[in-house]
Structures are given as structure tokens and as C-alpha cells.
C-alpha positions in Angstrom: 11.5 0.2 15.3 10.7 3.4 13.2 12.7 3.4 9.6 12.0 6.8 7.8 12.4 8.0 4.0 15.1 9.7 4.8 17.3 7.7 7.0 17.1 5.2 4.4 17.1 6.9 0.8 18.2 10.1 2.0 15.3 12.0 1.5 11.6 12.9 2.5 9.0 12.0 0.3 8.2 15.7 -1.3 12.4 15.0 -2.4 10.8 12.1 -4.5 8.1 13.9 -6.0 9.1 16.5 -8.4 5.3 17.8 -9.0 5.1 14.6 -11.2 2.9 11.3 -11.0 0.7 10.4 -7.8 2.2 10.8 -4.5 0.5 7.4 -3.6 2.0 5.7 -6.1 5.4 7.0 -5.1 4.7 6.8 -1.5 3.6 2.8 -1.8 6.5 2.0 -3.6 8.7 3.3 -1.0 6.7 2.3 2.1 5.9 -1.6 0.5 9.8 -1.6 0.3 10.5 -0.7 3.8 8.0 -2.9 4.9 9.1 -6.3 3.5 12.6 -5.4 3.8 12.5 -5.1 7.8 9.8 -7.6 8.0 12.1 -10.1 6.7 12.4 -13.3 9.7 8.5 -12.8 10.7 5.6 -15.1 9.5 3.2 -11.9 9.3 3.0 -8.2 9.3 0.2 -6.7 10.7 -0.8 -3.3 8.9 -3.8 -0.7 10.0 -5.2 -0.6 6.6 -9.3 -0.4 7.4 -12.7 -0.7 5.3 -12.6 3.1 4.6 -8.4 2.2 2.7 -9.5 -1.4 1.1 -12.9 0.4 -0.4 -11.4 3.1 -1.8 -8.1 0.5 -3.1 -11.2 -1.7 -4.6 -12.5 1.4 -6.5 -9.4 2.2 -7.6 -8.1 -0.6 -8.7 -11.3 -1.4 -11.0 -11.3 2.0 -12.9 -7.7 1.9 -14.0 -8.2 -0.9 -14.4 -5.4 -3.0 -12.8 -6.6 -6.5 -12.1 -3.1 -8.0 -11.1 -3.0 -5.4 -8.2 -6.5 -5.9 -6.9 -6.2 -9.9 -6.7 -3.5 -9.2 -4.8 -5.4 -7.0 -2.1 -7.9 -8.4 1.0 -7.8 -9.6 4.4 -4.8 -11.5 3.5 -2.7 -9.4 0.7 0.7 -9.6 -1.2 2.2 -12.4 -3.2 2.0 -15.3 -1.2 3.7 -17.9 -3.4 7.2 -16.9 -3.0 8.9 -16.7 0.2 11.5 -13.8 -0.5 7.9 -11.4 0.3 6.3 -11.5 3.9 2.6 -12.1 3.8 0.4 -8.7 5.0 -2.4 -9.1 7.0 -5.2 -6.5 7.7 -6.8 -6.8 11.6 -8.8 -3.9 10.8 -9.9 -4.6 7.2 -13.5 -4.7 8.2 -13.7 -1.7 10.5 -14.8 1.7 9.1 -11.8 4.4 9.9 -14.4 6.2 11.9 -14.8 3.8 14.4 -11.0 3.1 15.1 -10.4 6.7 15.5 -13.7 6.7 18.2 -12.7 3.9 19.5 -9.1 5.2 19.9 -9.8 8.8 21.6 -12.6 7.0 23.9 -9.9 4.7 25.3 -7.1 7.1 25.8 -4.5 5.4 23.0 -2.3 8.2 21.6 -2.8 7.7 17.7 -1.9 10.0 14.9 -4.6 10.9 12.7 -3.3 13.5 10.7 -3.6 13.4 6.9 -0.6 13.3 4.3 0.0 16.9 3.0 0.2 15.4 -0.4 -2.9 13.9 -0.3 -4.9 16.9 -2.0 -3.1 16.0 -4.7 -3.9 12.4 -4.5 -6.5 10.3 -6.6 -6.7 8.0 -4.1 -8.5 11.2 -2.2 -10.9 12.3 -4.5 -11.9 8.3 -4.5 -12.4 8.6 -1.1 -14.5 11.7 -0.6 -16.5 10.0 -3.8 -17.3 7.5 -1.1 -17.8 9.3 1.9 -20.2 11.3 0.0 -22.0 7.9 -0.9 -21.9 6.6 2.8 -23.8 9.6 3.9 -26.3 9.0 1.4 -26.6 5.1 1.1 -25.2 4.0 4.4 -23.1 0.5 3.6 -21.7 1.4 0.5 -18.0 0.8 2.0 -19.2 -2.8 3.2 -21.2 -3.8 0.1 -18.0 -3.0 -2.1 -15.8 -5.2 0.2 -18.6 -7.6 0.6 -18.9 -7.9 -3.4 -15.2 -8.1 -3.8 -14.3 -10.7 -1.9 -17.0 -12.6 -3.5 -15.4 -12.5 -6.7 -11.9 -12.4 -5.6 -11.1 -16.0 -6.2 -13.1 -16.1 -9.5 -10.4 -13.6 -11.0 -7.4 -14.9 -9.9 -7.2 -17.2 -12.6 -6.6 -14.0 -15.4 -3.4 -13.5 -13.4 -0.9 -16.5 -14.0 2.0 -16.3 -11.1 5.2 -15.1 -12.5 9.0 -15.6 -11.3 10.3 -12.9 -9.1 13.7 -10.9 -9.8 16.2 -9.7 -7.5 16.8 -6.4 -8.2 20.7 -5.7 -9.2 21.2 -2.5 -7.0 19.7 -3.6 -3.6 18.7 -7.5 -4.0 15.1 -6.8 -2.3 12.1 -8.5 -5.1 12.1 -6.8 -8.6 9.9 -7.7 -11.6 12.8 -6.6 -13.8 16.7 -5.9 -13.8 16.0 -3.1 -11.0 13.1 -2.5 -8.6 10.9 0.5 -8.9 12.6 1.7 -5.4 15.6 1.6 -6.8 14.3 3.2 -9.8 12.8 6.2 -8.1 15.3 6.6 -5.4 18.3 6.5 -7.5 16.9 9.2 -10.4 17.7 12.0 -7.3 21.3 13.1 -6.8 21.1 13.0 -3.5 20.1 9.5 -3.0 21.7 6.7 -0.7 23.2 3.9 -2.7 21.1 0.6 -0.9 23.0 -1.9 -2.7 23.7 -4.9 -0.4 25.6 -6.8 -3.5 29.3 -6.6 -3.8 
């Protein structure tokens, strides 16, 4: 199955954008949305986020700071205590990006590689060529930040208490308030599809 931006909010992302905010930021919101909303009868989904995307979320995630995010993240990520979200696991979350892509052209399977075009624009980017600039230098710099984080991961989830979930009043997918921030982005744009599923 292949759900895009624009068959469902009737847009593409650079519609969603308006110069303002990261791209990321909008882009997850959107994509974490699709995900759990066609995901919705299966135990797990299965994402291709590797070391290189969990380093760089790590790093992220501690200069912000955001702690509720990043004791969300790992092998096994999401909120797990309430069953209206499907759990995401991470098969790859302990390969380097290099070595999928290697692994991928060496064995024939047709993969798509290509960076977002918004990217540049991206923190998330200049996190990761902060990195890639380290793992030249001090090989197992990626590892040693996942090593270290999941070694504390458990220690801080205790500063985050567990908090009841909304439904969101427009399209009834999870919402921490009245409306989800889906809804919230997607519905700022004139020429946006109503998703509401409520009559």
C-alpha cells in the first residue's frame, strides 16, 4: 500500500510549509499520522529508521531539550500504554545507513536513496553532517551515543508520568488536545481535505 500527502490531505509537503518552522517537524507529524492510522489491526510496524536516524534523533532531542520525545524513541518506540497507537519497531536501529545502502546495491534490491529536497533546510541535517564529520574522526561515535542512551533510557522515564490520550474532534486519530497537530497543520491551508470520520 502506498498512501501519499496528497491523496490524503490534498497536498505535497512543500504545500504545508510556507518557508516557516522545520520541514521535519512538519513532515513527522504528517507521516506518524499516516502511519498509525493505516497500521491500525497489526501488532507491529516495521520502520527503516537506522543508527545514522536514531543518533542524530538522540542528539537532537538532548539539545532542545525534549525529554518526553526521546524516552519515547529506541528499538522499540511510541507510546506503548494505550492501544489506540501501534507499537514501532526499528529492524535496522543498530545498522549504520552506510551499510544498508552497501548491502542493498551489492544484492541487487532496488531501494531509493535520494534525499528530501527540504532537507538543506533541516536541523535534523546539520545534526547529521555534525556526526558524520565526528565518525570520520572518532570512528563509533554513532554507536557510543546509542550505546549510552539506551543505558540511561529506563533511568528517565520516570520524569515523564503517562498522560490520557484525546481523540481529536476533526478526524478521531490520538490528540493531546481538542484537535491533533495533523489536523492542525493540514486544515490551516485552503485547500485541504476535510479527514473527519465523526458525524
Amino acid at each position: 500500500m502506498v498512501v501519499s500527502y496528497k491523496s490524503e490531505f490534498g497536498g505535497e509537503l512543500g504545500n504545508y510549509l510556507n518557508g516557516k518552522g522545520s520541514p521535519c517537524s512538519v513532515c513527522g507529524t504528517l507521516r506518524r499520522y499516516l502511519l498509525n492510522k493505516y497500521a491500525k489491526g497489526y501488532d507491529k510496524l516495521c520502520t527503516g529508521h537506522n543508527m545514522d536516524d536514531e543518533a542524530q534523533a538522540i542528539i537532537m532531542n538532548f539539545l532542545k531539550p525534549n525529554i518526553e520525545t526521546m524516552t519515547k524513541t529506541g528499538y522499540k518506540s511510541g507510546i506503548t500504554y494505550n492501544d489506540i497507537f501501534v507499537q514501532r519497531v526499528k529492524p535496522f536501529y543498530f545498522i549504520k545507513e552506510k551499510e544498508i545502502v552497501t548491502y542493498a546495491h551489492l544484492n541487487n534490491i532496488p531501494m531509493g536513496f535520494d534525499e528530501c529536497p527540504h532537507a538543506v533546510y533541516s536541523y535534523r541535517a546539520k545534526i547529521r553532517d555534525l556526526l558524520n564529520e565526528y565518525e570520520a574522526k572518532y570512528p563509533g561515535t554513532k554507536e557510543n551515543i546509542i550505546d549510552f542512551f539506551l543505558s540511561i533510557r529506563e533511568k528517565i522515564k520516570h520524569l515523564i508520568k503517562e498522560r490520557d490520550i484525546n481523540l481529536c474532534n476533526y478526524c478521531g486519530e490520538p490528540a493531546k488536545g481538542e484537535v491533533c497537530n495533523t489536523c492542525k497543520i493540514v486544515r490551516t491551508h485552503s485547500n485541504f481535505i476535510n479527514l473527519s470520520t465523526k458525524k
